[in-house]
MARTOR-619223 format. One record per atom (N, C-alpha, C): atom name; residue number from 0; x, y, z. Coordinates in steps of 0.1 Angstrom, whole numbers. Atoms other than C-alpha are relative to their C-alpha. Layout:
N
  atome  num     px     py     pz
     CA  NUM      X      Y      Z
...
//
This chain:
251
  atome  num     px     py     pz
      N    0     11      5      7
     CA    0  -1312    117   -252
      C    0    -10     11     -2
      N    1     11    -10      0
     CA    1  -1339    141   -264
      C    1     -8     -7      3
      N    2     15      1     -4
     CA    2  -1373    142   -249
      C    2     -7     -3    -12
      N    3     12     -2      6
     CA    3  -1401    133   -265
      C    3    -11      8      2
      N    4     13     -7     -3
     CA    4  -1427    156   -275
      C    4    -16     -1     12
      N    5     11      2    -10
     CA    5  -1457    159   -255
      C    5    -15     -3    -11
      N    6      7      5      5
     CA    6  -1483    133   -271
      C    6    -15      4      0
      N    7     10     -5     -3
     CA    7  -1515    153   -272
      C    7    -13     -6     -5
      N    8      7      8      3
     CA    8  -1531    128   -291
      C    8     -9    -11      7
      N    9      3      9    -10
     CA    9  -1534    100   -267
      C    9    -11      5     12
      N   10     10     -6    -11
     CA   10  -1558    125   -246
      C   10    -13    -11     -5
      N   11     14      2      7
     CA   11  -1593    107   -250
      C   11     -6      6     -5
      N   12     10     -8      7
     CA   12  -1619    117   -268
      C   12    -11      9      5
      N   13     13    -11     -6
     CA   13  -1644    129   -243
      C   13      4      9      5
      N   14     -4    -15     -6
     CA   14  -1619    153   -229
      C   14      4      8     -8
      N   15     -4    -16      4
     CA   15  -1612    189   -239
      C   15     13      0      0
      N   16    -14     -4     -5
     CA   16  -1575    195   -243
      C   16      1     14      4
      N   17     -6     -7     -5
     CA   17  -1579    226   -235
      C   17     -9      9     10
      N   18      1      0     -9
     CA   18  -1598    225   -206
      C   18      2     -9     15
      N   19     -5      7     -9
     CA   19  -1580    202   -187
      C   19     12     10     11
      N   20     -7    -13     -8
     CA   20  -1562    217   -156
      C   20     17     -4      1
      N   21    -18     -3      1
     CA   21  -1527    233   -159
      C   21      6    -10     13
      N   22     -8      6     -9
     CA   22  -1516    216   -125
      C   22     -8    -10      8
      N   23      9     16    -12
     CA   23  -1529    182   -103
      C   23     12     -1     12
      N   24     -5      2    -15
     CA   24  -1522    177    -69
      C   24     -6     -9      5
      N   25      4     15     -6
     CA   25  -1524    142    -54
      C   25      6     -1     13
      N   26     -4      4    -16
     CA   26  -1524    130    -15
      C   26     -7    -10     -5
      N   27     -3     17      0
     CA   27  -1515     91    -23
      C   27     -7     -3     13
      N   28      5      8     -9
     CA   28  -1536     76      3
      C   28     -2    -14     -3
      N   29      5     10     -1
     CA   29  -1540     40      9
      C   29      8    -13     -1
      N   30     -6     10     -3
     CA   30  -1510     21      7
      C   30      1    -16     10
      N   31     -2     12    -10
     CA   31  -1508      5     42
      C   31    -16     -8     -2
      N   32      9      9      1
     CA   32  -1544     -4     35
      C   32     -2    -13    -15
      N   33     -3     11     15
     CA   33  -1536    -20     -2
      C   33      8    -11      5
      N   34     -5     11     -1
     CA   34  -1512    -41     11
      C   34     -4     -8     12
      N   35      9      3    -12
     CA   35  -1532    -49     45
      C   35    -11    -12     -8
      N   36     12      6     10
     CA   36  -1560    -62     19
      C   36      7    -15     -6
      N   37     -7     11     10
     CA   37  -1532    -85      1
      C   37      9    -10      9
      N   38    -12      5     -4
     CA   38  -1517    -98     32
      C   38     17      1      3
      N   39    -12     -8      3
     CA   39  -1486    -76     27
      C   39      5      6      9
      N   40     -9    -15     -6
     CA   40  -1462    -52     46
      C   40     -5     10     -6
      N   41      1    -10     10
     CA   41  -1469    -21     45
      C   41     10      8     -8
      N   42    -14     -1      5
     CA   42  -1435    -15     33
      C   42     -3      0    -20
      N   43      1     -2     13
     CA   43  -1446    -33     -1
      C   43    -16      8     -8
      N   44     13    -13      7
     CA   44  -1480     -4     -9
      C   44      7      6      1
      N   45     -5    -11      4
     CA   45  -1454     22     -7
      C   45     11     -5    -12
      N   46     -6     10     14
     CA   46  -1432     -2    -32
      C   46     -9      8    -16
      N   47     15     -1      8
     CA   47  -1467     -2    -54
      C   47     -6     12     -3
      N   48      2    -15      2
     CA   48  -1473     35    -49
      C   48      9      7     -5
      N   49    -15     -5      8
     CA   49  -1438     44    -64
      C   49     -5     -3    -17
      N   50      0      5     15
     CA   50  -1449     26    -95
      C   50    -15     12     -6
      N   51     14     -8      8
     CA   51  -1486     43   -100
      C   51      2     16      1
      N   52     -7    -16      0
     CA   52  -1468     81    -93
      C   52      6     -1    -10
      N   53     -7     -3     14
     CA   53  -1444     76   -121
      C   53    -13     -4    -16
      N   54     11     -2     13
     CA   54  -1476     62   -145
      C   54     -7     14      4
      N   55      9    -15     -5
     CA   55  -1494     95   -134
      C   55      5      8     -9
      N   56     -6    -11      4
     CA   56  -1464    119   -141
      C   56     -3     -4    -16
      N   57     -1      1     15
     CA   57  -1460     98   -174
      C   57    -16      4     -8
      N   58     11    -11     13
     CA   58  -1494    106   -187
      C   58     -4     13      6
      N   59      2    -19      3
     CA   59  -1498    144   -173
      C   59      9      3    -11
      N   60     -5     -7      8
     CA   60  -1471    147   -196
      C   60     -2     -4    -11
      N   61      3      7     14
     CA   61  -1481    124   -224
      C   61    -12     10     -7
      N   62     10     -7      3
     CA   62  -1515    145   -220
      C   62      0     13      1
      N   63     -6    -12     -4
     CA   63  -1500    178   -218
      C   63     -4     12     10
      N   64      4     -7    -12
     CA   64  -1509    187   -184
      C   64     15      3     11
      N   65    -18     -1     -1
     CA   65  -1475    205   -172
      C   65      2      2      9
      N   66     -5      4     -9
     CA   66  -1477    203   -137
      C   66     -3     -8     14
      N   67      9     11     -9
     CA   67  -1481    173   -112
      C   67     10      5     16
      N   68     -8      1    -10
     CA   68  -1473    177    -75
      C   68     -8    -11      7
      N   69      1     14    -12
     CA   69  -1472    145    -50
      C   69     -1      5     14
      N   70     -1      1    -13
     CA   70  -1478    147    -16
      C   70     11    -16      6
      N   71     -9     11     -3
     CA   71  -1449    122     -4
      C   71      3     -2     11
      N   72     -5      4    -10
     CA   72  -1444    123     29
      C   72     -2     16     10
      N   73      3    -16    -10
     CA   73  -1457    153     58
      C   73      6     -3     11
      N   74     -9     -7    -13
     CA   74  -1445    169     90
      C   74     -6    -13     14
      N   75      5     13    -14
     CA   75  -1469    141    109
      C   75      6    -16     -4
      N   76     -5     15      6
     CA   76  -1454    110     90
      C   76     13     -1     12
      N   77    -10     11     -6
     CA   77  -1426    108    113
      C   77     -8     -5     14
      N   78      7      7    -12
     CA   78  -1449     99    140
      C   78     -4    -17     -5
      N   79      7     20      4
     CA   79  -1454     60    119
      C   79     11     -7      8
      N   80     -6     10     -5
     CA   80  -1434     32    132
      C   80     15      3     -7
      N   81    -12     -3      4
     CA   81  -1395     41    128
      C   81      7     -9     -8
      N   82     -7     12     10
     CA   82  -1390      7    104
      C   82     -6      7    -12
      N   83      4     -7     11
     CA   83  -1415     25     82
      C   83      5     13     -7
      N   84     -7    -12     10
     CA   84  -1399     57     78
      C   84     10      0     -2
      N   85    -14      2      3
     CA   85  -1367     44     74
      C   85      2     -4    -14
      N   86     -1      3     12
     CA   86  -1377     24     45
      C   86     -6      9     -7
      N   87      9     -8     14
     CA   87  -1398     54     27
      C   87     12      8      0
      N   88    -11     -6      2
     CA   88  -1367     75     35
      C   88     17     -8    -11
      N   89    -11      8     14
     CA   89  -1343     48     16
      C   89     -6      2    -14
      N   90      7      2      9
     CA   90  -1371     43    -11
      C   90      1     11     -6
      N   91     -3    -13      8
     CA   91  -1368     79    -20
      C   91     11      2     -3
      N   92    -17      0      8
     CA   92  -1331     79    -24
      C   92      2     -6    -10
      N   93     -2      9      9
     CA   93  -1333     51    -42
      C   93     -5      1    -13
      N   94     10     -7     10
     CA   94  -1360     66    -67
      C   94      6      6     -1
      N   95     -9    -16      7
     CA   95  -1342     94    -74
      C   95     12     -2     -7
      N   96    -16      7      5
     CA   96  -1308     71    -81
      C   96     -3     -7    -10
      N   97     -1     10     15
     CA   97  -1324     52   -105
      C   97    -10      5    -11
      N   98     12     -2     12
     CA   98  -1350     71   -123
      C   98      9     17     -6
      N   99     -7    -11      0
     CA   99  -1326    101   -126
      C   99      1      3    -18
      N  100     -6      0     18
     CA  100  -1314     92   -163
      C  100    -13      4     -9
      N  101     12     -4      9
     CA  101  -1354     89   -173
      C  101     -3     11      1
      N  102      8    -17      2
     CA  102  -1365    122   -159
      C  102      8      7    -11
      N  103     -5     -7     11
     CA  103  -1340    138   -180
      C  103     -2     -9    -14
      N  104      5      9     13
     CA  104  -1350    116   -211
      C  104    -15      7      0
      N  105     12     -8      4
     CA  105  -1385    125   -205
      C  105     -5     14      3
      N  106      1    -19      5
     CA  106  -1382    164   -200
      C  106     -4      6     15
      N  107      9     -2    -12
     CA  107  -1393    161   -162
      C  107     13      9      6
      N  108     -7    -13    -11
     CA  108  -1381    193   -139
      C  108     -6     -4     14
      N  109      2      6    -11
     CA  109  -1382    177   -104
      C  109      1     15     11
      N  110     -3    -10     -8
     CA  110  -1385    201    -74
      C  110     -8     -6     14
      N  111      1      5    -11
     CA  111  -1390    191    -36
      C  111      0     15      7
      N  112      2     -8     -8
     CA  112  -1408    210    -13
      C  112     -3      0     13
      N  113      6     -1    -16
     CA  113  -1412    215     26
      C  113     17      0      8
      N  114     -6     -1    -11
     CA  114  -1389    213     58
      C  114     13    -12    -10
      N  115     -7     11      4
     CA  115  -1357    194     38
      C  115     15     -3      9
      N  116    -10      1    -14
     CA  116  -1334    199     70
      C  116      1    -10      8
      N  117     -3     15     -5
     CA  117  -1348    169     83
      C  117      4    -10     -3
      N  118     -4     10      9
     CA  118  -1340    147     59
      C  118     13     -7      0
      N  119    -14      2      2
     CA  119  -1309    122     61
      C  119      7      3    -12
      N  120     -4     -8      9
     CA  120  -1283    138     44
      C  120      8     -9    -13
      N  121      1      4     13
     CA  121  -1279    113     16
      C  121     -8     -1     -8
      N  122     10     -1      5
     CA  122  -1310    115     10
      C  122     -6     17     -8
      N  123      2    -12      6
     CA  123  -1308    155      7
      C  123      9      2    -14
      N  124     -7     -1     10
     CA  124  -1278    151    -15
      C  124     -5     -3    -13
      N  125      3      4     13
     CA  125  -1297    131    -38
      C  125    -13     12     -3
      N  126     10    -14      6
     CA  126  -1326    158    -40
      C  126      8     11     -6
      N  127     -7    -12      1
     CA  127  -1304    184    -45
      C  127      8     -4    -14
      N  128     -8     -2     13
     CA  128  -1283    167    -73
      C  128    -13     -4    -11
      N  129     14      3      7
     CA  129  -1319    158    -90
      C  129     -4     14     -6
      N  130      7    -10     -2
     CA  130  -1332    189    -86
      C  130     10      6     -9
      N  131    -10    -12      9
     CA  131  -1298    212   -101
      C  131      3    -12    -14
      N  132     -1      3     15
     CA  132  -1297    183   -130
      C  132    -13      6     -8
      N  133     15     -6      1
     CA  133  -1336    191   -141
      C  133      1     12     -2
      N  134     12    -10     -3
     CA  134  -1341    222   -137
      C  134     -3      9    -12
      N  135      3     -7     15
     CA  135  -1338    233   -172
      C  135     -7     -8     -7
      N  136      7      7      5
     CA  136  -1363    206   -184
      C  136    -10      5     -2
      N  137     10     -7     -6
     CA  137  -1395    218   -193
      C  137    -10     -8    -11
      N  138     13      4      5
     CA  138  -1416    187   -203
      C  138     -8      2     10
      N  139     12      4     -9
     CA  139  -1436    183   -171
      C  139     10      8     14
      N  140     -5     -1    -13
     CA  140  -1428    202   -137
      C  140     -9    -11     13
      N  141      6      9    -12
     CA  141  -1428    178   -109
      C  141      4     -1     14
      N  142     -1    -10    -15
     CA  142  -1434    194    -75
      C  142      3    -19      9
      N  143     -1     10    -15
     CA  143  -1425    163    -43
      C  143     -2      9      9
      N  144      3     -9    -18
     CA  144  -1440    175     -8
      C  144     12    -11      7
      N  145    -10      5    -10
     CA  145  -1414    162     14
      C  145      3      4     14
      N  146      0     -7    -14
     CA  146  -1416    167     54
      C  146     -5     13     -2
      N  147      6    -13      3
     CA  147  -1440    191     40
      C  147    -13      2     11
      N  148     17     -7     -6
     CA  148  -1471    210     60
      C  148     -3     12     -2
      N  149      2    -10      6
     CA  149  -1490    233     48
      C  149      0     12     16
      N  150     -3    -10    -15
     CA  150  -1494    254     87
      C  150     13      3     -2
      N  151    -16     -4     -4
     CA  151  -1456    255     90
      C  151      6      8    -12
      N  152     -1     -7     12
     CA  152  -1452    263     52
      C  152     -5     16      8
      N  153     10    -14     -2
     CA  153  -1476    297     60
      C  153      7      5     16
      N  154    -11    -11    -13
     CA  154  -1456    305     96
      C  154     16      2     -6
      N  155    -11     -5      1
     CA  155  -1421    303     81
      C  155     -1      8    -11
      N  156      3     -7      8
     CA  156  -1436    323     52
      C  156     -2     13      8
      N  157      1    -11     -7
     CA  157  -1451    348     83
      C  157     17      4      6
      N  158    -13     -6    -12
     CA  158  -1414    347    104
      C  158      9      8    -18
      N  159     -8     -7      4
     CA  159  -1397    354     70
      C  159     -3     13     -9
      N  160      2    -16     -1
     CA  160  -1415    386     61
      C  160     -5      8     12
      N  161     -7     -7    -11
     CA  161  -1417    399     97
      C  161     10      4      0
      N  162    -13     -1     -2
     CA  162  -1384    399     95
      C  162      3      7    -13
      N  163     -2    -12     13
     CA  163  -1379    420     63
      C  163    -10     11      4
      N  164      5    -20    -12
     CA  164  -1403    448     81
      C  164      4      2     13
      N  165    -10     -3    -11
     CA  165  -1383    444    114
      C  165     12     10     -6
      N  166     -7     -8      2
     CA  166  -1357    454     94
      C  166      1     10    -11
      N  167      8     -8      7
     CA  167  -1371    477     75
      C  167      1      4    -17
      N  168     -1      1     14
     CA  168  -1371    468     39
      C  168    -12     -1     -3
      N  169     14     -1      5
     CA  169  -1407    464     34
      C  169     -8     10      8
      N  170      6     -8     -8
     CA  170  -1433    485     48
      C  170    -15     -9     -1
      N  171      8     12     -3
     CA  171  -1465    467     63
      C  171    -12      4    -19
      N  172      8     -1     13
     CA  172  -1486    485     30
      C  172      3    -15    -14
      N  173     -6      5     14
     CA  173  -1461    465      8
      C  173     -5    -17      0
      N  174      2     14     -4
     CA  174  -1476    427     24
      C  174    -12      1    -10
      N  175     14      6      3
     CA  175  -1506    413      2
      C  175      5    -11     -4
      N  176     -3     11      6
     CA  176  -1509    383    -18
      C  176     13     -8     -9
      N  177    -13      1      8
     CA  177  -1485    386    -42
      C  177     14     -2      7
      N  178     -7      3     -9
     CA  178  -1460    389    -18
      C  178     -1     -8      6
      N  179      3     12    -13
     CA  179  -1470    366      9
      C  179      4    -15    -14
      N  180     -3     12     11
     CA  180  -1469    337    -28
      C  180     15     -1      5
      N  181    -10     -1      6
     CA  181  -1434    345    -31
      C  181     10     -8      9
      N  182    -14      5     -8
     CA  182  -1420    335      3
      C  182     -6    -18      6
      N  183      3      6     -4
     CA  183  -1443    303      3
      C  183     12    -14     -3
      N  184     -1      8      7
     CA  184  -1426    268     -7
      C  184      2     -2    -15
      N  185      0      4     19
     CA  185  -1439    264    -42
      C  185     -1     17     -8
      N  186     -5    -17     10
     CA  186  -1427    306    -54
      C  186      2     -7    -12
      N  187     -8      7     11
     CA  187  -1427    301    -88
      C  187    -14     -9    -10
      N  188      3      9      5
     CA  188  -1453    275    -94
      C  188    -16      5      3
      N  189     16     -3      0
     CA  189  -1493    279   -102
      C  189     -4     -7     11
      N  190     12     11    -10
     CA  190  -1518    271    -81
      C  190     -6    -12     -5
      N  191      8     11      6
     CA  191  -1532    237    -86
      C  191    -15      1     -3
      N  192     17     -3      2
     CA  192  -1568    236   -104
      C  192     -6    -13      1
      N  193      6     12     -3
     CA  193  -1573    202    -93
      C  193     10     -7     13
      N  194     -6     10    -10
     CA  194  -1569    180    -60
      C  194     -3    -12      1
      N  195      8      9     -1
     CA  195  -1571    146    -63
      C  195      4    -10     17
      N  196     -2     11    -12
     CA  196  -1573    124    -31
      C  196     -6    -17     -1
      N  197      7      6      2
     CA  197  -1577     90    -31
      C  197     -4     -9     16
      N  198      6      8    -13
     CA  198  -1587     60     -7
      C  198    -14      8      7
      N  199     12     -2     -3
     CA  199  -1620     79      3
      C  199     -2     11     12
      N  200     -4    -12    -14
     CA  200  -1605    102     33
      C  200     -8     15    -10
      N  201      7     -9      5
     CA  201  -1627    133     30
      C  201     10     15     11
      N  202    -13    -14     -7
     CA  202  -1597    164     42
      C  202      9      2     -8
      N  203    -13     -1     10
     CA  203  -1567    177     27
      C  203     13     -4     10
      N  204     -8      1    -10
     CA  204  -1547    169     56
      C  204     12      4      2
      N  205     -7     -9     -5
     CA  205  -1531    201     60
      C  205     17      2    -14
      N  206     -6      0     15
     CA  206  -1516    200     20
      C  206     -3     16     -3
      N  207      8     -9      5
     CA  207  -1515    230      4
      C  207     -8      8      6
      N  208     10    -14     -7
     CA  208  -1534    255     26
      C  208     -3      9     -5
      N  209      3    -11      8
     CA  209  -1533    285      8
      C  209      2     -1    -13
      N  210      3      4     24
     CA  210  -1525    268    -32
      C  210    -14     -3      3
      N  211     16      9      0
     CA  211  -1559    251    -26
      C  211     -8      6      4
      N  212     15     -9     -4
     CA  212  -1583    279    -19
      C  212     -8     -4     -7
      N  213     12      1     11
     CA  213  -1601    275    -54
      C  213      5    -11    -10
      N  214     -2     14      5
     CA  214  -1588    241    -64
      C  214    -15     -7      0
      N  215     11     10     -1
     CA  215  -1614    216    -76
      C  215      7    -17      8
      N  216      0     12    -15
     CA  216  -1617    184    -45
      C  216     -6    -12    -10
      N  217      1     14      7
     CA  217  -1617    147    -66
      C  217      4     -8     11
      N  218     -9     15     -8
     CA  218  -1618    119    -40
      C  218     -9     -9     -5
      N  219      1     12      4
     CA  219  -1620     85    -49
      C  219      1     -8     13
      N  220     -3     13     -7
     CA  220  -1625     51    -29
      C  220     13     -7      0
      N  221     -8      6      6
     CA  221  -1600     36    -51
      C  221     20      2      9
      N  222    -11     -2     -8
     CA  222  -1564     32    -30
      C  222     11     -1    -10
      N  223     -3    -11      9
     CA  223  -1540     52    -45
      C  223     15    -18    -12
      N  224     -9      8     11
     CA  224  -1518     16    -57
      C  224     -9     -8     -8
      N  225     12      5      9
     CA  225  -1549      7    -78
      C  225     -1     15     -8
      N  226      5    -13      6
     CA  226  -1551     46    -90
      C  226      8     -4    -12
      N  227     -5      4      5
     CA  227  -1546     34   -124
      C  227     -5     15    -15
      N  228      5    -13     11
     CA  228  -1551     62   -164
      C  228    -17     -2      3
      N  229     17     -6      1
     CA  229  -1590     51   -162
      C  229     -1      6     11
      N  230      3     -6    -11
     CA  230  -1593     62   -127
      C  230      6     13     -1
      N  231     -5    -15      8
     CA  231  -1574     94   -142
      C  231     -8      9     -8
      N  232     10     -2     12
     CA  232  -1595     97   -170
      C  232    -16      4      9
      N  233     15     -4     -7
     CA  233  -1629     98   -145
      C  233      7     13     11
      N  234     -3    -13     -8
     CA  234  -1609    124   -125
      C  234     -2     11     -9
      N  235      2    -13      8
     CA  235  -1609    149   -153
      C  235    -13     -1     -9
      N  236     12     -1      5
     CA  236  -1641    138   -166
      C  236     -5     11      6
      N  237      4     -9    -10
     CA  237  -1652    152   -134
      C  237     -1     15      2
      N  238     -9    -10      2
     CA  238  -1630    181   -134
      C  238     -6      9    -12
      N  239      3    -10      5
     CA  239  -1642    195   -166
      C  239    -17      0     -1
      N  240     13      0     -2
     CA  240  -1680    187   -157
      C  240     -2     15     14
      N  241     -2     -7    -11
     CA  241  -1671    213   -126
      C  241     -7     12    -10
      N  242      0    -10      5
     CA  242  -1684    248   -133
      C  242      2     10     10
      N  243     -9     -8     -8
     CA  243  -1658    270   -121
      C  243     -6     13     -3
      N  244      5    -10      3
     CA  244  -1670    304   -110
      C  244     11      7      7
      N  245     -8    -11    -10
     CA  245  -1643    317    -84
      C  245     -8     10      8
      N  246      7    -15     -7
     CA  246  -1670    337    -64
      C  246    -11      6    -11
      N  247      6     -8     11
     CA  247  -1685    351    -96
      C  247    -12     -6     -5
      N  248     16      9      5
     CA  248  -1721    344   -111
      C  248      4      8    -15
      N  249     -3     -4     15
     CA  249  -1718    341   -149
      C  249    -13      5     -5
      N  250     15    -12      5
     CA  250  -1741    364   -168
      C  250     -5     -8    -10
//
């Protein structure tokens, strides 16, 4: 099936298309409290939160903003209740098994990042055959944190270039930034110029460490299975109300 173009139209009218930012980075908070609120499991707010991730991707890409990354699951999540991470660990297999055919329909390049050694290994299979169908798509790149942390990210980034000046392929002159990018997780992928968080939590909790130096910080009240396009729409209102200087004072 061919993709559909990227609808640039459908952007509102009060925003800029082309100061909207190239990448968004979301930490989904609020599930177990969404369904807590409704009398629910919190089984069904991660249900609920599956559905408002895929409307997101679908309008970054509708709006031609080309790359969304999720926070889906960190290095402290296996500390929840082991019925819980059993079902977010099915749920993601299962997402991947059935939305497979759309991402390639709608132009999405999936990529999964963090520690994916832990992961049951049907569940890596299915990343892995996601990931090598995609990867030549290039409506929307869409980053998943998975058993991701940003600390552990930035030490196995430190152990695996120690280890290329142990053995003496680099020389310590040759380490700065550019380098240090290259051996993080997301090599490859811009830095995000927006973080949105919702449910009201005021931290990044340990997302992103070094992408999110000079990211713009959007939290919301709003719990992220209510995070619906208007509550999108007031994030990039926001966003281009910002006046980004990087350090710099404009003349």
């Amino acid at each position: 099936m061919t993709a559909e173009p990227l609808v640039h139209s459908l952007i509102p009218d009060d925003l800029e298309a082309s100061r909207l930012p190239q990448h968004v980075a979301v930490i989904m908070d609020g599930n177990g409290r969404w369904a807590r609120q409704r009398g629910l499991p919190r089984i069904m707010g991660h249900r609920r939160g599956v559905d408002t991730l895929k409307k997101l991707l679908r309008c970054c890409r509708d709006w031609g903003i080309p790359a969304l990354t999720a926070y889906a699951f960190s290095t402290e999540n296996w500390g929840r209740p082991l019925e819980e991470v059993d079902f977010l660990m099915t749920l993601f297999e299962r997402v991947l098994r059935q939305e497979l055919a759309e991402m390639m329909a709608e132009d999405v390049c999936i990529r999964f990042v963090g520690d994916l050694t832990a992961l049951p290994r049907s569940l890596r299979e299915e990343i892995e055959r996601a990931m090598a169908k995609t990867v030549d798509n290039r409506g929307i790149r869409f980053t998943v944190a998975t058993n991701y942390g940003g600390r552990q990210e930035i030490v196995q980034a430190c152990r695996a270039i120690a280890a290329l000046a142990q053995e003496g392929k680099i020389a310590l002159d040759d380490i700065d930034e550019t380098l240090f990018q290259q051996y993080l997780y997301t090599a490859g992928t811009a830095d995000p110029d927006l973080l949105i968080r919702t449910s009201g939590e005021m931290r990044i909790s340990n997302f992103l460490l070094w992408q999110l130096a000079y990211a713009e910080i959007y939290v919301t009240n709003t719990l992220w299975p209510d995070f619906d396009q208007t509550e999108f729409h007031q994030a990039l209102s926001a966003y281009q109300r910002r006046d980004r200087r990087f350090g710099k004072v404009q003349p």
